[in-house]
Residue frames as a rotation matrix with the C-alpha (Angstrom) as fourth column:
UNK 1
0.992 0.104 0.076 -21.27
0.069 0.061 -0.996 34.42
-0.109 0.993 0.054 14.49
UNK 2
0.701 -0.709 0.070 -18.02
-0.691 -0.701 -0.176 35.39
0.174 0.075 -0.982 14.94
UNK 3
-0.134 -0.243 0.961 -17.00
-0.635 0.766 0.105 31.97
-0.761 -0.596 -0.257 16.76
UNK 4
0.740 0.551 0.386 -18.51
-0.016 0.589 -0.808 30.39
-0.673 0.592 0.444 13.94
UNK 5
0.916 -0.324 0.236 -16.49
0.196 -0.152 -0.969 31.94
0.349 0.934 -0.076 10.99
UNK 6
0.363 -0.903 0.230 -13.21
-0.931 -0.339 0.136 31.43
-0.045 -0.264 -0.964 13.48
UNK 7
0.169 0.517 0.839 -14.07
-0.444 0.800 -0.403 27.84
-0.880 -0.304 0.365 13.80
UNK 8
0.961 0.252 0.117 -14.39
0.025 0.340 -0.940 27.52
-0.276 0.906 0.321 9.67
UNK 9
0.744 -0.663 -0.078 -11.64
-0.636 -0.668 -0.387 29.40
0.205 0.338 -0.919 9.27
UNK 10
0.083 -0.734 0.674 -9.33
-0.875 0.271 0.402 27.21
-0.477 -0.623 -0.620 11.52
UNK 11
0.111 0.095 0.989 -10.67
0.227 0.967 -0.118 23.61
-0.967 0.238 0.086 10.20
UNK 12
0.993 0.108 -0.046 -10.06
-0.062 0.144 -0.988 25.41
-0.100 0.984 0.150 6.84
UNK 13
0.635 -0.744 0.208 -7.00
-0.769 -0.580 0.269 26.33
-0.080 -0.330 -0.940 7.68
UNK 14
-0.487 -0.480 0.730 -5.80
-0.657 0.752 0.056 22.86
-0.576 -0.452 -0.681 9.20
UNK 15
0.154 -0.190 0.970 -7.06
0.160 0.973 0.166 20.93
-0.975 0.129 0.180 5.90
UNK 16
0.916 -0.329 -0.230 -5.24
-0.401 -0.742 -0.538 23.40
0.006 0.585 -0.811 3.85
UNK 17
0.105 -0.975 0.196 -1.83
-0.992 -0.090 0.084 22.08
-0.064 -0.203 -0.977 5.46
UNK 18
0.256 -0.206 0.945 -2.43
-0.173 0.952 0.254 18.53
-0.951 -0.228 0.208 6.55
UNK 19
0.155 -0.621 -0.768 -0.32
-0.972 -0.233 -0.007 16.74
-0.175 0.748 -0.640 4.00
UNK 20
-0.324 0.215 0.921 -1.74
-0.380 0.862 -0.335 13.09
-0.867 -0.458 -0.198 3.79
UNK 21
-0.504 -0.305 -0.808 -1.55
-0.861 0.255 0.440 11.09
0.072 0.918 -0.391 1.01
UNK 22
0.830 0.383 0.405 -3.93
-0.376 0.921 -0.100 8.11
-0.411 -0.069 0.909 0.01
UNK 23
-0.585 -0.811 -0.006 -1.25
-0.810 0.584 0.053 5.05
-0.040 0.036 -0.999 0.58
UNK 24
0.432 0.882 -0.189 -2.43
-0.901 0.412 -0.136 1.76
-0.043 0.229 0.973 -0.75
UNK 25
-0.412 -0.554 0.723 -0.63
-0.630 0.747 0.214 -1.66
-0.659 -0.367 -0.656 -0.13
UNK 26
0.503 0.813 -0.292 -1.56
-0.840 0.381 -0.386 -4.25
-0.203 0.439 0.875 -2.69
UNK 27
-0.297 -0.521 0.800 -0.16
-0.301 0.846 0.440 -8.43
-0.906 -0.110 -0.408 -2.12
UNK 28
0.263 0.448 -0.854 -0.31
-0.965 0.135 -0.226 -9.77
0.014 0.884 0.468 -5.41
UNK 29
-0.524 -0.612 0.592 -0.08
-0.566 0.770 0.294 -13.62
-0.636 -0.181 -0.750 -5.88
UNK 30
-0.331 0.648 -0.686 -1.34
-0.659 0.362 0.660 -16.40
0.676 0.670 0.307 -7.60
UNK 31
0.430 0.827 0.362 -3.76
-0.881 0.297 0.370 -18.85
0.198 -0.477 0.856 -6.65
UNK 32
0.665 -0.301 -0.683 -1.43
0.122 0.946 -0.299 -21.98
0.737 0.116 0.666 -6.95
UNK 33
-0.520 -0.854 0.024 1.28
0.331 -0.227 -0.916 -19.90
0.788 -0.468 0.401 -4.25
UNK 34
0.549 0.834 0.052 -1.41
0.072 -0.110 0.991 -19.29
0.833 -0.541 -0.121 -1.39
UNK 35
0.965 0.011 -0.263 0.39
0.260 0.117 0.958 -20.64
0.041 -0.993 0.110 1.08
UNK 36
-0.471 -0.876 -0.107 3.79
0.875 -0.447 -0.185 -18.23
0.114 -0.181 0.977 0.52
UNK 37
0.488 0.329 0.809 1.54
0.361 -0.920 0.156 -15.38
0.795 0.216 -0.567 1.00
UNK 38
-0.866 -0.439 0.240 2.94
0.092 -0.611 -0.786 -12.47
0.492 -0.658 0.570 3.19
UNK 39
0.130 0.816 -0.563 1.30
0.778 0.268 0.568 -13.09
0.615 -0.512 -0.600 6.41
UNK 40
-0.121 -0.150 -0.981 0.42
0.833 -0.552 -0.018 -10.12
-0.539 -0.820 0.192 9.26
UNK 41
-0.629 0.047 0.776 -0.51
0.590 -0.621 0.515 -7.40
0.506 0.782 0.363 6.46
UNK 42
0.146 0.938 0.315 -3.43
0.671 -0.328 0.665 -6.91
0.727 0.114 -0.677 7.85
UNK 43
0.399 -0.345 -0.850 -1.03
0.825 -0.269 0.496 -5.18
-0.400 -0.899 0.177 11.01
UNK 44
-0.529 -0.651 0.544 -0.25
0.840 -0.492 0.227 -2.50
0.120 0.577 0.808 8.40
UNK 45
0.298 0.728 -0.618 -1.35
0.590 -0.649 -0.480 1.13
-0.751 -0.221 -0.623 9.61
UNK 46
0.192 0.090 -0.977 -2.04
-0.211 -0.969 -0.130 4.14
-0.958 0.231 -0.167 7.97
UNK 47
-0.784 -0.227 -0.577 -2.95
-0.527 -0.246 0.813 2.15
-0.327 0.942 0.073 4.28
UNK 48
0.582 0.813 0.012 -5.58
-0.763 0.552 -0.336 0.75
-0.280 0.186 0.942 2.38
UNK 49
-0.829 -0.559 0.014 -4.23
-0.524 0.785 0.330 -2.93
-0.196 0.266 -0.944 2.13
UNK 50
0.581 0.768 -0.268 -5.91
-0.676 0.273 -0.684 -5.38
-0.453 0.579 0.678 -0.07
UNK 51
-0.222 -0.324 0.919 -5.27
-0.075 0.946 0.316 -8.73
-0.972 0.001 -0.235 -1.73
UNK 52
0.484 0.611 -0.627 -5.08
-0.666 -0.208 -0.717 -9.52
-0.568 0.764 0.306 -5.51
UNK 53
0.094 -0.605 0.790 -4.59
0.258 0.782 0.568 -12.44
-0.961 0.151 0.230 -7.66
UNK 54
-0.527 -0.758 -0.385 -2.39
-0.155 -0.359 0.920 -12.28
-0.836 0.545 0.071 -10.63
UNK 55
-0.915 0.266 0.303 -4.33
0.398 0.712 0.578 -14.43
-0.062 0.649 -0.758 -12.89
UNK 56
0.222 0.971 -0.091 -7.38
0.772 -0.232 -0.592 -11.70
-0.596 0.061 -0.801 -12.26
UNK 57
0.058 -0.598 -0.800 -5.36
0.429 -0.708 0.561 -9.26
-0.901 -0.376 0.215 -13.85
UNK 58
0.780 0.115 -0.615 -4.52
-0.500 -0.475 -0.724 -7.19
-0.376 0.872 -0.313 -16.83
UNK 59
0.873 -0.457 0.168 -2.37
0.440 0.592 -0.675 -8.41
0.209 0.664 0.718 -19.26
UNK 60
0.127 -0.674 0.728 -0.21
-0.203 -0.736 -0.646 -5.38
0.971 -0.065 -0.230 -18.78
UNK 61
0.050 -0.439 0.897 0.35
-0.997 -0.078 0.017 -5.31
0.063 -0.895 -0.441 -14.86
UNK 62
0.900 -0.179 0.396 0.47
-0.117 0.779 0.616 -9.32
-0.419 -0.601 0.680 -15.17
UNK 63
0.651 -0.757 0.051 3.52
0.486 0.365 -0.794 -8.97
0.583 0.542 0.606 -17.37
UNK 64
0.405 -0.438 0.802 4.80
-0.215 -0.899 -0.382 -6.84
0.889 -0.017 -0.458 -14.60
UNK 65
0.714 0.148 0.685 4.73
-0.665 0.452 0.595 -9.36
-0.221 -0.879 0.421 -11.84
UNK 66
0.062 -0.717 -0.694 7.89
-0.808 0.372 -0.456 -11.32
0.586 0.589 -0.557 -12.45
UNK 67
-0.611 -0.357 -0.706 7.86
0.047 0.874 -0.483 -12.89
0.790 -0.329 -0.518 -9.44
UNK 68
0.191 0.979 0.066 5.33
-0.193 -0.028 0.981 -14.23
0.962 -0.200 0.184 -6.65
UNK 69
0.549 0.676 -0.492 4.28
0.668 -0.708 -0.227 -12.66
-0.502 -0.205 -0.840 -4.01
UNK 70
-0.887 -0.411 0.208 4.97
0.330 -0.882 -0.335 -8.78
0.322 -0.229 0.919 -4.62
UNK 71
0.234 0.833 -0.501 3.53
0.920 -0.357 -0.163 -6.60
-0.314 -0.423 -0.850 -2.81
UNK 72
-0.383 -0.096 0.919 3.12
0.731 -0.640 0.238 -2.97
0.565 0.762 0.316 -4.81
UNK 73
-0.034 0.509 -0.860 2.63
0.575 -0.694 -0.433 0.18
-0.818 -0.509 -0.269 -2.17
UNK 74
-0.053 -0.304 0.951 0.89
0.963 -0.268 -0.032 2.91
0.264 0.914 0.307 -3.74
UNK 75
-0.526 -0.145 -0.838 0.62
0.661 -0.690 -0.295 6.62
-0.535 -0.709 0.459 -3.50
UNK 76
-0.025 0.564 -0.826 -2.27
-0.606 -0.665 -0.436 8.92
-0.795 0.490 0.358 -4.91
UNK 77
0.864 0.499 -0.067 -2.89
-0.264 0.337 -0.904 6.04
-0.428 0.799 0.422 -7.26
UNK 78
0.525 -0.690 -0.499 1.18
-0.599 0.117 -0.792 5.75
0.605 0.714 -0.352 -8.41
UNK 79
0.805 -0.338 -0.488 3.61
0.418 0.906 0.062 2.87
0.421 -0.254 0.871 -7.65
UNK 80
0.720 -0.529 0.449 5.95
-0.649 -0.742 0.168 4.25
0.244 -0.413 -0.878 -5.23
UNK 81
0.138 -0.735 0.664 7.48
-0.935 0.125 0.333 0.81
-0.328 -0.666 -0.670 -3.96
UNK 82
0.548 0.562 -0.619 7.73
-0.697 0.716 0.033 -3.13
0.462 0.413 0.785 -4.91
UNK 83
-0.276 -0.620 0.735 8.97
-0.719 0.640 0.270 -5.82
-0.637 -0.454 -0.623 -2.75
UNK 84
0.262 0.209 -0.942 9.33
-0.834 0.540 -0.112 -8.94
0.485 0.815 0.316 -5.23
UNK 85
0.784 0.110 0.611 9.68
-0.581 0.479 0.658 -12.53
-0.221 -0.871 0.439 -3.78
UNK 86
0.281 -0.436 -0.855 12.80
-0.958 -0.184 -0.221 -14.61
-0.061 0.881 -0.470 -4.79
UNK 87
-0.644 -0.656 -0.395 14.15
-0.663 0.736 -0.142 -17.93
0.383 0.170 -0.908 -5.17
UNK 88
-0.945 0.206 -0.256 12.50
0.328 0.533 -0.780 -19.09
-0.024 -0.821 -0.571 -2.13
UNK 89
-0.441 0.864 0.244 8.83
0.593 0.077 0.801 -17.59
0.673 0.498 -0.546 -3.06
UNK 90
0.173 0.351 -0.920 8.87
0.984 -0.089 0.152 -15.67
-0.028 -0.932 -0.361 -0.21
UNK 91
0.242 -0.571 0.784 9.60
-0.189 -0.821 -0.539 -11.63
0.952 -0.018 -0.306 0.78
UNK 92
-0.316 -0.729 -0.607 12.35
0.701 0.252 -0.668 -11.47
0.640 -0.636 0.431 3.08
UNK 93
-0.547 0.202 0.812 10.99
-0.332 -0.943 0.010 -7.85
0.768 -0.264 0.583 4.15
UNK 94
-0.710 0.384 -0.591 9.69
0.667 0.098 -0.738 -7.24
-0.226 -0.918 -0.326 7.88
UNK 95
0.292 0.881 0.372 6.54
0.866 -0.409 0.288 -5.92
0.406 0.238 -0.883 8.34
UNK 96
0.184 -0.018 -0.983 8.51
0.560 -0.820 0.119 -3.31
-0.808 -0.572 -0.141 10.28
UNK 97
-0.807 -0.530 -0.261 10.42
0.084 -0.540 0.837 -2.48
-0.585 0.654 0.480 6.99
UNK 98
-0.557 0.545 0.627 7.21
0.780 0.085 0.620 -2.66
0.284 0.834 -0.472 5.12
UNK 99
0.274 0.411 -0.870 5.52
0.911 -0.401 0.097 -0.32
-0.309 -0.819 -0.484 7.81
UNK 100
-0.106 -0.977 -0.184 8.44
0.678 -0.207 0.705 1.94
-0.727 -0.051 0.685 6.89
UNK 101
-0.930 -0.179 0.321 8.16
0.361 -0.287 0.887 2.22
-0.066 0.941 0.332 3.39
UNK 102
0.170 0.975 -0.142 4.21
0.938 -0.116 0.327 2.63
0.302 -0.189 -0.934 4.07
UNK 103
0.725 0.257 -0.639 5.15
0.466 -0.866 0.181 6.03
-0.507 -0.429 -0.748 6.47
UNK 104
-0.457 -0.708 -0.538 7.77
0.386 -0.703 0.598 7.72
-0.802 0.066 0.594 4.57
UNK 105
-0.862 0.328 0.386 5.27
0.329 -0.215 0.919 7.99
0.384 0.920 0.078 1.91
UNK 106
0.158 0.909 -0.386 2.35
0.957 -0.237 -0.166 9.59
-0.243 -0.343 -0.907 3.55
């Protein structure tokens, strides 16, 4: 018994501290810009990542999309980051730098 209620104690202990944050990666685009998506996402650790077209959207978060792709990281549900595509329809960003912005937010 004793083992037992050291055991709880510890695993209560150790998800008392852990300090992990649901991170969430979302590519937004439209259907007519397919083929500028940001490619290799799916090599993104430690986030839920997930596709969404614009044109399924709210009114409100499509007036927020100025430009196609972005890709919108969140954190506990809030926008923490936005890469936006420019000129060229593309994001310049490496997946390392996207990686990046992904772990300083956990």
């Amino acid at each position: 018994m004793k083992k037992f209620i050291i055991i709880l104690l510890t695993l209560f202990a150790f998800n008392s501290y852990s300090q992990t944050h649901d991170v969430t990666l979302i590519h937004f685009n439209y259907t007519w810009n397919q083929k500028n998506d940001y490619k290799n996402l799916d090599s993104i650790k430690r986030a839920n990542v997930s596709k969404a077209f614009v044109e399924d959207q709210s009114p409100d978060l499509q007036a927020s999309i100025k430009s196609v792709p972005t890709i919108i990281i969140f954190r506990d549900g809030k926008p923490i980051a936005k890469l936006e595509a420019g000129l060229s329809m593309k994001i310049n960003a490496t997946i390392e730098e996207i990686q990046e912005l992904v772990d300083r937010n956990l």
